[in-house]
C-alpha positions in Angstrom: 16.3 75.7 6.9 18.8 73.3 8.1 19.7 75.3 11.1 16.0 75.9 11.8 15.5 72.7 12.1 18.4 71.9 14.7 17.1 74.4 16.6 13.3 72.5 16.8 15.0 69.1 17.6 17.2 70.7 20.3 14.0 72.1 21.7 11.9 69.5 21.9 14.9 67.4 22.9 15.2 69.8 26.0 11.7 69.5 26.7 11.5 65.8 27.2 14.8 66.1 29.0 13.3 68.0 31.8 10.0 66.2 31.7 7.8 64.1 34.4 7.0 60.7 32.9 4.5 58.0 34.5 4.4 54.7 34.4 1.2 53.8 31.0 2.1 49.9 30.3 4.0 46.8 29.7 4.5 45.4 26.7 5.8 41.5 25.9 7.2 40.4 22.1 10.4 38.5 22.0 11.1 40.8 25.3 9.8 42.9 27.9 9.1 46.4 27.9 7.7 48.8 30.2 6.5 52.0 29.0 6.2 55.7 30.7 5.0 58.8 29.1 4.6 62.5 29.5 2.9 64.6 26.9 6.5 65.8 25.8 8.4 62.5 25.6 8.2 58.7 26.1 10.3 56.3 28.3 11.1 52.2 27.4 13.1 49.8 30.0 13.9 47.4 27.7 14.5 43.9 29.1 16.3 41.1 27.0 19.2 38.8 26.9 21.4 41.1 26.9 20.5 42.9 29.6 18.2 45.9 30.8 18.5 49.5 28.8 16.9 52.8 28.7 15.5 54.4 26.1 14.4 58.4 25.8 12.1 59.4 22.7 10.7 62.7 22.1 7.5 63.4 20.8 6.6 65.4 17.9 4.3 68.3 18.5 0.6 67.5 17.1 0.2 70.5 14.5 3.4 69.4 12.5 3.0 67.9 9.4 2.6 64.0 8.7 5.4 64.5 6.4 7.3 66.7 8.5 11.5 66.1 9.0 11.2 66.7 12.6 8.8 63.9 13.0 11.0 61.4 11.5 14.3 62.5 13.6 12.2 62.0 16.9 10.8 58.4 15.5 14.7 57.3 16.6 15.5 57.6 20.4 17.4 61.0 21.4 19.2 59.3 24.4 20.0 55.6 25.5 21.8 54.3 28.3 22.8 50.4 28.8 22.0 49.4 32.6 24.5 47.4 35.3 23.6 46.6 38.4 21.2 49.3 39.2 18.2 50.9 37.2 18.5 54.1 38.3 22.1 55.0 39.8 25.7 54.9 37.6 24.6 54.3 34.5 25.8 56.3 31.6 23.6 57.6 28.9 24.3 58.9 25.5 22.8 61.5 23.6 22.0 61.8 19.9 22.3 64.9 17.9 21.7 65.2 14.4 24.1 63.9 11.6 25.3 66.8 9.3 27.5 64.7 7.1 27.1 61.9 4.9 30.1 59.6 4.3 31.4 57.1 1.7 31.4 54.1 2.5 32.6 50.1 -0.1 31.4 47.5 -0.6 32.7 44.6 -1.7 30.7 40.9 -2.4 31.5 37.6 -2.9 29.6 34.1 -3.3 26.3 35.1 -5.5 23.4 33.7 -4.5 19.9 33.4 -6.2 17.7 36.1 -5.3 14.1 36.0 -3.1 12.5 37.0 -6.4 14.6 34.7 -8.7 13.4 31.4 -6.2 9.9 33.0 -6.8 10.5 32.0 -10.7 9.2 35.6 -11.5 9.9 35.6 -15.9 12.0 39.0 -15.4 14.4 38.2 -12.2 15.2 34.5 -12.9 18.6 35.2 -13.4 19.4 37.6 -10.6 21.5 37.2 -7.6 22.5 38.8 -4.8 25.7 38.7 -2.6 25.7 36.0 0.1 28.6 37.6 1.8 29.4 41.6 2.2 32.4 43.3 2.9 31.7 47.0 4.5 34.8 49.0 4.7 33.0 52.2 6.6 35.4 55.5 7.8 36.7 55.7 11.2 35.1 59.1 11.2 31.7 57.8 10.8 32.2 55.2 13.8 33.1 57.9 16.0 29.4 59.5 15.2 27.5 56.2 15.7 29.5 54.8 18.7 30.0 51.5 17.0 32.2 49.8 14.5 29.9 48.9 11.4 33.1 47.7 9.9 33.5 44.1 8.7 32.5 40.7 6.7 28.7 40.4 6.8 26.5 37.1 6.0 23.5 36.7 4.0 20.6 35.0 5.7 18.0 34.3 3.2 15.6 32.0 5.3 15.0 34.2 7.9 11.4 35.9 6.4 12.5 39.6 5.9 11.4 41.9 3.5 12.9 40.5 0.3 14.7 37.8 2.4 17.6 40.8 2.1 18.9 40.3 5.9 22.8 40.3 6.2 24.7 39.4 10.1 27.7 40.9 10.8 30.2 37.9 11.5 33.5 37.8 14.0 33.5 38.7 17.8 32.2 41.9 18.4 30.8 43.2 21.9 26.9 43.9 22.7 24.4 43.3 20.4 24.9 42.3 17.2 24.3 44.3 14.3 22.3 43.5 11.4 22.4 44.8 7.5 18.5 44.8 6.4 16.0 46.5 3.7 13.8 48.5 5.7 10.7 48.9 5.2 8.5 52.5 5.9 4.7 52.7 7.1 3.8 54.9 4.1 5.9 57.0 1.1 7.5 55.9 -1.9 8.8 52.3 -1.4 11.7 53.4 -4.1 12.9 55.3 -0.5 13.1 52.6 1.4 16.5 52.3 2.5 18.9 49.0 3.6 19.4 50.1 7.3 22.3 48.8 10.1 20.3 48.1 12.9 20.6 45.7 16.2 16.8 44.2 15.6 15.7 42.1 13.1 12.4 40.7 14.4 9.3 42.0 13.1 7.8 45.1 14.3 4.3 45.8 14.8 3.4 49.6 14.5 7.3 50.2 16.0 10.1 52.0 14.1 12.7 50.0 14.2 16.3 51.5 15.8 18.5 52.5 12.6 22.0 52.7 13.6 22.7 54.7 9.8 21.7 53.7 6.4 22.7 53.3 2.9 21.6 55.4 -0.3 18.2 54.0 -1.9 20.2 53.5 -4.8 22.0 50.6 -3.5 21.0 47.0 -3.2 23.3 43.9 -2.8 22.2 42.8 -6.0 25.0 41.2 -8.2 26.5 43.4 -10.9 29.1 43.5 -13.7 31.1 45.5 -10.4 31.8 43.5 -7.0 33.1 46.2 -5.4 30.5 49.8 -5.2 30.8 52.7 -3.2 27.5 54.4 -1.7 26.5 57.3 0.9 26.0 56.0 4.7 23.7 58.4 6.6 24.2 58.2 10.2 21.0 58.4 12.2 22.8 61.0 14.3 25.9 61.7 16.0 25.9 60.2 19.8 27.8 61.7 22.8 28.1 60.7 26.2 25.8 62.8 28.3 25.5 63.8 32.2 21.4 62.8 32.3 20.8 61.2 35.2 17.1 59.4 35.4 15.2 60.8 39.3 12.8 59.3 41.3 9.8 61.5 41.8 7.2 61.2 44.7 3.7 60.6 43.0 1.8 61.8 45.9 -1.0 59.6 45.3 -3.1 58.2 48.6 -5.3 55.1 47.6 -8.7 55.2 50.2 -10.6 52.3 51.0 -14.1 52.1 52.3 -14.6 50.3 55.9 -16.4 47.1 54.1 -18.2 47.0 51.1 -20.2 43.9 52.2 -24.1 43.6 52.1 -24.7 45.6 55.3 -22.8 48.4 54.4 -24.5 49.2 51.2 -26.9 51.3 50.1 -27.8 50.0 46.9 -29.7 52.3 45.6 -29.3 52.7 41.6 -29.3 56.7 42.2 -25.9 56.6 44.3 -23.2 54.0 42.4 -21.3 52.0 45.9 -17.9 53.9 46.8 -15.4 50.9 46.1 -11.9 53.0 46.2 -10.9 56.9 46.3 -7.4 57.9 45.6 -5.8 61.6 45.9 -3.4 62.1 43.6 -1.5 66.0 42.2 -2.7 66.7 39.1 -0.2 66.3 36.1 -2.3 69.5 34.3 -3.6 67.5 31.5 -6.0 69.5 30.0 -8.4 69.3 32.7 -10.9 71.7 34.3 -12.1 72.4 37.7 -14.8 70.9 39.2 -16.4 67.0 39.2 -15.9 65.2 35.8 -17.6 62.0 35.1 -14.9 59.6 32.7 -16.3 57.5 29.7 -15.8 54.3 30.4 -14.3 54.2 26.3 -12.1 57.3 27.0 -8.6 55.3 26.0 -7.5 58.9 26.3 -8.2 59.5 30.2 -7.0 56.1 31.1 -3.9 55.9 29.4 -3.1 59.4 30.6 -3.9 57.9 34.5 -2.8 54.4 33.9 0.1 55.1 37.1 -2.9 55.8 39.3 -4.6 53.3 38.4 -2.0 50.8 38.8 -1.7 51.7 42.6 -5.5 51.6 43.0 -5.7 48.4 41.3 -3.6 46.8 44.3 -5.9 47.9 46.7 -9.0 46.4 45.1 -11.0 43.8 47.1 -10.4 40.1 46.5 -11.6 38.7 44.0 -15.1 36.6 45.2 -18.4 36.6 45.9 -20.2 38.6 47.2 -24.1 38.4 48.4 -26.3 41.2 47.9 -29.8 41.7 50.1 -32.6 40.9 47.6 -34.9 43.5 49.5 -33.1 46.4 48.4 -31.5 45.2 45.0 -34.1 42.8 43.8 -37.2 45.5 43.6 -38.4 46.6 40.0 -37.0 49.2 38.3 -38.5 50.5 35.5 -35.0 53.0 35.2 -32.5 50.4 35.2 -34.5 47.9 33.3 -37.7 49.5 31.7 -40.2 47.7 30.5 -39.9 46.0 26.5 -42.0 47.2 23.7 -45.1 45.7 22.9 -45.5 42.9 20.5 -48.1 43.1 17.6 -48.6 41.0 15.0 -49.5 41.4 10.9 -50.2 39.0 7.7 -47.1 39.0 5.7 -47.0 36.8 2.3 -45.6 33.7 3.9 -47.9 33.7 7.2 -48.3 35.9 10.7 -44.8 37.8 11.5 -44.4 39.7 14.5 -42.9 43.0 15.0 -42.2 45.3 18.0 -44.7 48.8 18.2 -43.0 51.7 16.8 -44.2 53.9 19.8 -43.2 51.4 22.7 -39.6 51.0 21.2 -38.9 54.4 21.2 -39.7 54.7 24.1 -37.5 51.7 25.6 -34.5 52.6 23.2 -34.5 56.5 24.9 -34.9 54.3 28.5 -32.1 51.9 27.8 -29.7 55.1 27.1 -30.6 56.9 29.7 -29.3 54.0 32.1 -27.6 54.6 34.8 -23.5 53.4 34.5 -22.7 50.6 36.0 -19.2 51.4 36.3 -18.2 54.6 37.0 -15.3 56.8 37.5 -15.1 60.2 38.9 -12.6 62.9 38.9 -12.7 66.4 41.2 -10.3 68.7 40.2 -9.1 71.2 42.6 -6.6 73.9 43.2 -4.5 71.8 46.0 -4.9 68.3 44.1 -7.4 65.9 42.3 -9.3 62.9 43.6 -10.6 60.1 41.4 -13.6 57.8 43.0 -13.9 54.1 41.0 -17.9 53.1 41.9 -19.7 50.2 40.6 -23.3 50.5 40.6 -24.3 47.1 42.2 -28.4 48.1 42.2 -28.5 49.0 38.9 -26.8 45.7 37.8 -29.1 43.5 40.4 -32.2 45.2 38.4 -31.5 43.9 35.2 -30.5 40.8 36.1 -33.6 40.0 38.3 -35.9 42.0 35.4 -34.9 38.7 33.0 -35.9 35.9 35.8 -39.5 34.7 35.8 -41.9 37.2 37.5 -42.6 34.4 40.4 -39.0 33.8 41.2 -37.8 37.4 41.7 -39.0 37.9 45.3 -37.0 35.0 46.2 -33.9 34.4 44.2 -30.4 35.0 45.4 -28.1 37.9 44.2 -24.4 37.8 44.5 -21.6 40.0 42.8 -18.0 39.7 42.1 -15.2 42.1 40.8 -13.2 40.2 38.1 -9.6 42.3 37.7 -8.5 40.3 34.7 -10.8 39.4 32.2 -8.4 37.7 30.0 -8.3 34.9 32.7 -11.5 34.8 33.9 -13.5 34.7 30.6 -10.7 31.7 29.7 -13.7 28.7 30.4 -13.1 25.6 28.6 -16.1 23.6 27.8 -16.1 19.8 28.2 -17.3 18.2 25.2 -20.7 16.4 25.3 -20.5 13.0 25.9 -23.3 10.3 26.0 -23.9 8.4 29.6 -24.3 4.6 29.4 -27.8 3.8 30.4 -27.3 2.8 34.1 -29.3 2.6 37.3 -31.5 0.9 39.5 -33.8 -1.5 38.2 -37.5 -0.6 38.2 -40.5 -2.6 38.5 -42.3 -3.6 35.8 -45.3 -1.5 35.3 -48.2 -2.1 32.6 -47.4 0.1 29.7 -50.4 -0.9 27.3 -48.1 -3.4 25.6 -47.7 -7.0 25.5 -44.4 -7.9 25.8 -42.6 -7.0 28.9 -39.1 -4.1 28.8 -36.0 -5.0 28.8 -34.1 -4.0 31.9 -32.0 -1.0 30.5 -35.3 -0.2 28.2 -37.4 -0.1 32.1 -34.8 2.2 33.2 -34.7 4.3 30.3 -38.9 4.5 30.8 -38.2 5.2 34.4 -35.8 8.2 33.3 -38.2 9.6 30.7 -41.8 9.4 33.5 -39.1 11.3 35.6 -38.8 13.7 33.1 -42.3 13.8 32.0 -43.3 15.0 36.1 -40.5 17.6 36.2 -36.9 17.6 38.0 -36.0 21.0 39.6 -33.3 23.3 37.5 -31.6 26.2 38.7 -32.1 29.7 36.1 -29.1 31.7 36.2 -28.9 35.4 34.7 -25.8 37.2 34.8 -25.2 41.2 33.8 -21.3 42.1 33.3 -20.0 46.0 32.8 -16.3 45.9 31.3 -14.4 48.7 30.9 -12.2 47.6 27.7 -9.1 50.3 28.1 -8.3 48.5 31.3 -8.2 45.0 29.6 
């Protein structure tokens, strides 16, 4: 079973050895990240203080159990490799193979300490202690398998907010990172399994295994004894070796196509046909895709996470961001497909007076309409033997029609229409509003005009009265409507 199971990792190590990865995302915590993927294997540049690394993962194949042993060898990397000067060129990796051998490893403590659950006053751990200093006395043997000395005097730090507050810090001068004695906690399974790992990260992870350099029995805990010194098992996470991978830049082939202009004279705008904003050629990756013209969800997470390299190179050809004016002759006509007409109103006695409520038969009607809509935003992929092309089109007519359909019937011949392509909604939804604040009463002084009373205004009460009687005769307002199409997998 054993060796059936070396076999599988070597395989699927292989396979994301020799696979094509593209760039999918960036990712910022307490540092930066940048993410590529292949359906085989994933691919993390890992920028912190200590300097830029690589990082190789496999990934599991889908039908294998959610227990399975192979899935929780690949949640570790299978290859690293520490950057210098270059990203790319003489760097060495290293190469992780599974560890067949446990070793024993001592333990020795010193300086008890109250424990996170004895400062909670729980009745039933109010006496118990833990270790505030370790000494790990681990065989040269297993060093040699994890590439670094786990050796030495570690310190408790029981303020730093991690599971059980059971965090120990190697101490001394030691090279790299440094390395960390913690309890680690699992996603799911029996917490009794939970294991104190040595890793190089304490921070908190999000949905992120954390990397285990080896770990100790379940059995053992630095919880004080009648013994100070105990012996347990250390489980490397797997047995590294330097390795000739060498990381190659491949040509994406991908051409980005602008139209001539997409201002107001060189539209269309017609609802029918969505407005050609960018066309890219790219070689397919083969992911799962069939021949012929495919029209994308706009909520396939899926399609865009698979395509987020060429979408990256076509988002830095997109137009400026500002706006735009659209002819209100072709876009501002009614449309009864892009904004159909709302049910009828009727009206019946309920107990507490006259309720209205919309017609059954109308509002099915409009509910089918409104699905039927044309997409606003739309992407569109051709697949074909020699390459595949992807079109990004907004629909700018369809848009324009339901915006105008909300104005008042005797301002749409003559209201103005402009659009505008927002590329980061995070920023541009980011509006501040000022709070309301009430205006001393100033202004010019008004004659005094017979108001039906006898005593004659004050003069801020006449100015007031000449504010309201400007009021009363009517002050002209702009009405603004506004219809926005997001497409949330692309933030």
């Amino acid at each position: 079973m054993e060796h059936d199971q070396n076999e599988e990792y070597t395989e699927a190590s292989n396979t994301a050895f020799n696979s094509t990865l593209t760039f999918s995302h960036v990712k910022r915590s307490h540092f930066w990240t940048a993410v590529y993927r292949a359906p085989t294997a994933k691919l993390e540049l890992r920028l912190d203080d200590h300097g830029a690394s690589w990082r190789l993962f496999g990934v599991a194949n889908t039908t294998l159990p959610a227990n399975s042993e192979m899935r929780k060898l690949l949640e570790q990397s299978i290859a690293v490799a520490d950057c210098g000067s270059s990203l790319l060129r003489k760097i060495q990796w290293r190469q992780r193979t599974p560890a067949e051998d446990n070793f024993e490893v001592t333990t020795k403590g010193t300086r008890p300490i109250a424990s996170w659950l004895a400062r909670l006053a729980l009745p039933d751990y109010r006496h118990q202690q833990v270790w505030s200093r370790l000494h790990i006395q681990v065989p040269t043997t297993a060093v040699a398998d994890v590439n670094v000395d786990l050796s030495g005097q570690y310190e408790a730090l029981p303020l730093c907010g991690t599971p059980g507050d059971s965090i120990y810090r190697k101490v001394g001068n030691h090279v790299g990172r440094p390395i960390y004695l913690m309890h680690n906690q699992t996603r799911d399974g029996d917490p009794k399994l939970d294991r104190v790992v040595f890793t190089t990260e304490k921070e908190r992870l999000d949905l992120r295994d954390r990397p285990v350099l080896a770990s100790l029995d379940p059995k053992w805990s630095p919880c004080v004894d009648n013994r100070s010194s105990q012996r347990a098992s250390l489980q490397p996470t797997g047995k590294w070796q330097d390795s000739d991978l060498q990381l190659c830049e491949v040509d994406p082939q991908v051409v980005v196509h602008t139209p001539s202009s997409i201002e107001a004279p060189h539209l269309q705008l017609d609802c029918k046909e969505a407005e050609l904003i960018l066309k890219c050629d790219f070689t397919s990756s083969g992911c799962d895709e069939d021949d012929g013209v495919r029209v994308v969800d706009s909520k396939d997470r899926r399609f865009f996470a698979q395509h987020a390299y060429i979408l990256e190179l076509m988002k830095r050809q997109l137009p400026a961001t500002q706006w735009r004016s659209l002819p209100i002759t072709k876009a501002g006509c009614d449309c009864s497909a892009c904004a159909p007409h709302k049910p009828n109103l009727r009206w019946k006695l309920a107990e507490k007076g006259i309720k209205p409520y919309e017609d059954p038969a109308t509002a099915a009607v409009y509910e089918r309409a409104i699905k039927r809509r044309p997409q606003p935003v739309l992407f569109q992929t051709v697949q074909e033997l020699r390459g595949s092309t992807m079109h990004f089109r907004i629909n700018l007519a369809s848009l324009a029609h339901r915006a105008v359909a909300r104005l008042p019937e005797s301002s749409r011949n003559t209201c103005r229409l402009a659009w505008i392509l927002e590329q980061d909604m995070a920023l541009s939804s980011n509006f501040n509003f000022r709070p309301f604040v009430l205006r001393p009463t100033e202004g010019p002084a008004s004659p005094q005009t017979d108001i039906g009373m006898r005593y004659k205004l004050f003069p801020r009460q006449a100015v007031v009265f000449r504010w309201m009687q400007q009021q009363e005769t009517g002050r002209p307002f702009t009405v603004e409507e506004a219809e926005e199409a997001i497409i949330p997998a692309l933030g």
